[in-house]
PLY file of the C-alpha trace (Angstrom):
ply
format ascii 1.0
element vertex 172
property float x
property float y
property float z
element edge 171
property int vertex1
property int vertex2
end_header
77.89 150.80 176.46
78.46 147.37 177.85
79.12 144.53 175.88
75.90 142.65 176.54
74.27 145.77 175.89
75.83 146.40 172.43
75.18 142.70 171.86
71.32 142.96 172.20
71.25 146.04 170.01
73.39 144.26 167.79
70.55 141.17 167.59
67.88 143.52 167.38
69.26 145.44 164.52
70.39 142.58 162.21
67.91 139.98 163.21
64.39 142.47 163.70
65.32 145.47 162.37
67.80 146.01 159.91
65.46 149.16 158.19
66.35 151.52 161.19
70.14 151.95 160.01
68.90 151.68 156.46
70.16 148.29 155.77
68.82 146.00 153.65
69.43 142.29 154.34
71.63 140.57 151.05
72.02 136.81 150.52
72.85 134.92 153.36
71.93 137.96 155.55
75.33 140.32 155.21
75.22 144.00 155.50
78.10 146.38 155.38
79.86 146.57 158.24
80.56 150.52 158.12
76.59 151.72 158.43
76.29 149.06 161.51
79.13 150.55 163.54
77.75 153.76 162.63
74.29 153.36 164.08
75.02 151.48 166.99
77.76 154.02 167.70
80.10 151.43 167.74
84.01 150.72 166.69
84.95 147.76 164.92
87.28 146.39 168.24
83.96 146.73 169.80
82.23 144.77 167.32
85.00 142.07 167.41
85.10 142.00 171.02
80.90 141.14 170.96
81.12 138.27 168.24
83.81 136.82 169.89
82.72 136.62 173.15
79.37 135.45 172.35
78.32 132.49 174.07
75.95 131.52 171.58
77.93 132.69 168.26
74.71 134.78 167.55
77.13 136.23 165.11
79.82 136.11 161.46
81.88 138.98 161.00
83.41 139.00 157.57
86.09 141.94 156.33
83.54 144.40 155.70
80.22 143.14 156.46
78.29 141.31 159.33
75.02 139.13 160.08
73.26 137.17 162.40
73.33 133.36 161.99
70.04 132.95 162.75
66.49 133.89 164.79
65.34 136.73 161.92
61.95 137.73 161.74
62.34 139.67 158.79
62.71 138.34 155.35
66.16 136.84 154.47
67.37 133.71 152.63
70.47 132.46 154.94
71.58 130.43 151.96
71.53 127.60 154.19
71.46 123.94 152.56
69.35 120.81 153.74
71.14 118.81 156.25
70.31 115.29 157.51
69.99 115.90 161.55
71.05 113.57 164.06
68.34 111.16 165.51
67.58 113.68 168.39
67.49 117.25 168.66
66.32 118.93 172.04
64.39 122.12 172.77
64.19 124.03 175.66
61.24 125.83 176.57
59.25 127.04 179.97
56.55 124.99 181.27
53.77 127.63 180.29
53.95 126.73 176.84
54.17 123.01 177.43
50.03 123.02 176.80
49.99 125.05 173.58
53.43 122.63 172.06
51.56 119.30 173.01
48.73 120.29 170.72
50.02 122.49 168.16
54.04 121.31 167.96
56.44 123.88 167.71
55.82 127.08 165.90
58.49 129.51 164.05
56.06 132.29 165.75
57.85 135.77 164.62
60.89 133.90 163.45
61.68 132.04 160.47
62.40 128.73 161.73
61.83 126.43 165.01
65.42 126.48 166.79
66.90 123.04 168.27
69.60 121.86 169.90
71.91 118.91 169.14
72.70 118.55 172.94
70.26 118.38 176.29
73.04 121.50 178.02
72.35 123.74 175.21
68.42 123.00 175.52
68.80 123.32 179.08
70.91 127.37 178.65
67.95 128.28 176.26
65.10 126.97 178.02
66.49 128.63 181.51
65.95 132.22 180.21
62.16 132.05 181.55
62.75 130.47 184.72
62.88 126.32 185.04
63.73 125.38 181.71
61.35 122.21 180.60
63.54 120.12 177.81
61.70 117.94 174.99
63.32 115.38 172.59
62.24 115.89 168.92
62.35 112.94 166.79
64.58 114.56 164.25
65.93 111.46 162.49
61.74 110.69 161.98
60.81 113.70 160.55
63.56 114.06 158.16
62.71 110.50 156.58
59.05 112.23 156.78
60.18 114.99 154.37
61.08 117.99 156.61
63.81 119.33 155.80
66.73 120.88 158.59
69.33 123.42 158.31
72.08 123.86 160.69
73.25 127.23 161.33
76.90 128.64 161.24
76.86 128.55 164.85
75.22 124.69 165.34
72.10 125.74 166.36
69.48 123.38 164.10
66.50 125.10 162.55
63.22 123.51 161.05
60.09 124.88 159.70
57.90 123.49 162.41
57.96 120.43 164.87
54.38 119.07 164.68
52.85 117.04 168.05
53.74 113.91 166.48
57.80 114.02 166.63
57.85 115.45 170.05
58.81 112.78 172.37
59.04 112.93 176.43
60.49 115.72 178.19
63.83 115.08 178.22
0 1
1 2
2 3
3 4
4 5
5 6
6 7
7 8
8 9
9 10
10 11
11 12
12 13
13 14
14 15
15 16
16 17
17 18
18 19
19 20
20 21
21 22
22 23
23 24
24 25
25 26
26 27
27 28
28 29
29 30
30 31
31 32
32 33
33 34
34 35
35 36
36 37
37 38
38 39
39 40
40 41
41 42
42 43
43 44
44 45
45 46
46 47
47 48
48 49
49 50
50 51
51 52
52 53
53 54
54 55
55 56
56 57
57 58
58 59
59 60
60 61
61 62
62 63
63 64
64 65
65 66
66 67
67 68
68 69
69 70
70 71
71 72
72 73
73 74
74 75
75 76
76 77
77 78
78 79
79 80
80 81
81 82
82 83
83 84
84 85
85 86
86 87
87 88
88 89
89 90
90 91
91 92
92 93
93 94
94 95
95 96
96 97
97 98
98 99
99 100
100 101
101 102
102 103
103 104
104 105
105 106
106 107
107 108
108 109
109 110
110 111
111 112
112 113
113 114
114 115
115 116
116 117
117 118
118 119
119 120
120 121
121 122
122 123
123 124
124 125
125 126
126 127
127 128
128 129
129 130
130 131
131 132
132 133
133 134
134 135
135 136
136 137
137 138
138 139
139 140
140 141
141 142
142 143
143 144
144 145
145 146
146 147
147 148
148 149
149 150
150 151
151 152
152 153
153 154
154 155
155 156
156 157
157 158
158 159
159 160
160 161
161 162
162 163
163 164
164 165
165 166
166 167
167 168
168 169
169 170
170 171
C-alpha cells in the first residue's frame, strides 16, 4: 500500500470511523496504537513514515497510541482550550458553495468544527482540492470579541463552531 493510500485509510479510520477496528475514541482523541496497525495492516515504520510526511500534520503519534488532530465527525472532546485568533483567518472553498456561505456562513456540516487558516497559501492548498480554490477572509479578531470561541489544533489549523454571514469579509 502506498503511503497516500495508508494515509487516507488512516483519516478515515481515526477521524470517521474508529468503530470498524473496535476503537473507541479517549480524551483528546488517542487510541492504542497496536489495534490501528493491526487493522490497517500496517507496521509502526509505516505509520511513522505517514505522520511524518504529512503535509498537513493530519496526525500525533505518541509511544503507544495515535489520533487525528482534527476534522472528526464522530464524537470526541480534543481537549482543546479557547484561544484568542489572530485578526484574520482565511478559508478556502470552491466557488459552488460561494451562494450557500454568503447566506448561511460557514457550517461544521459532518464535522465538528469550521476549519480556517491563519495564512491565504494554506487557504489557497485546501480550497484547490475541488478545482479553482475561491479564498474568503473571516473576521476572526470580531467574532472572538463577539463571544465565539476558537481552538487551534496541534497542527495550526484554527477551528470554530460556525462562521455566520456577518464575519465573512471579501474574497480574499
Amino acid at each position: 500500500m502506498t503511503d497516500h493510500a495508508l494515509s487516507r485509510r488512516l483519516s478515515y479510520l481515526l477521524r470517521h470511523a474508529p468503530h470498524e477496528a473496535g476503537l473507541s475514541l479517549a480524551p483528546g482523541g488517542w487510541v492504542p496504537l497496536a489495534p490501528v496497525l493491526a487493522h490497517l495492516q500496517a507496521t509502526r515504520a509505516d505509520i511513522e513514515r505517514v505522520v511524518a510526511g504529512s503535509d498537513k500534520q493530519r496526525f500525533s503519534l505518541r509511544e503507544h497510541s495515535i489520533r487525528a488532530n482534527q476534522g472528526h465527525s464522530v464524537p470526541v472532546d480534543l481537549e482543546l482550550s479557547p484561544v484568542t485568533p489572530p485578526d484574520l483567518l482565511y478559508h478556502g472553498t470552491h466557488p459552488r458553495a460561494l451562494a450557500a456561505i454568503r447566506a448561511e456562513g460557514l457550517r461544521p456540516m459532518q464535522r465538528h468544527h469550521v476549519h480556517l487558516s491563519p495564512d491565504l497559501d494554506t487557504a489557497r492548498r485546501v480550497g484547490a482540492r475541488r478545482g479553482q480554490p475561491v479564498i474568503l477572509t473571516i473576521r476572526a479578531g470580531e467574532m472572538h470579541a463577539a463571544g465565539h470561541p476558537f481552538f487551534v489544533s496541534e497542527n495550526g489549523v484554527w477551528l470554530v463552531g460556525a462562521v455566520p454571514p456577518g464575519f465573512i469579509g471579501q474574497d480574499a
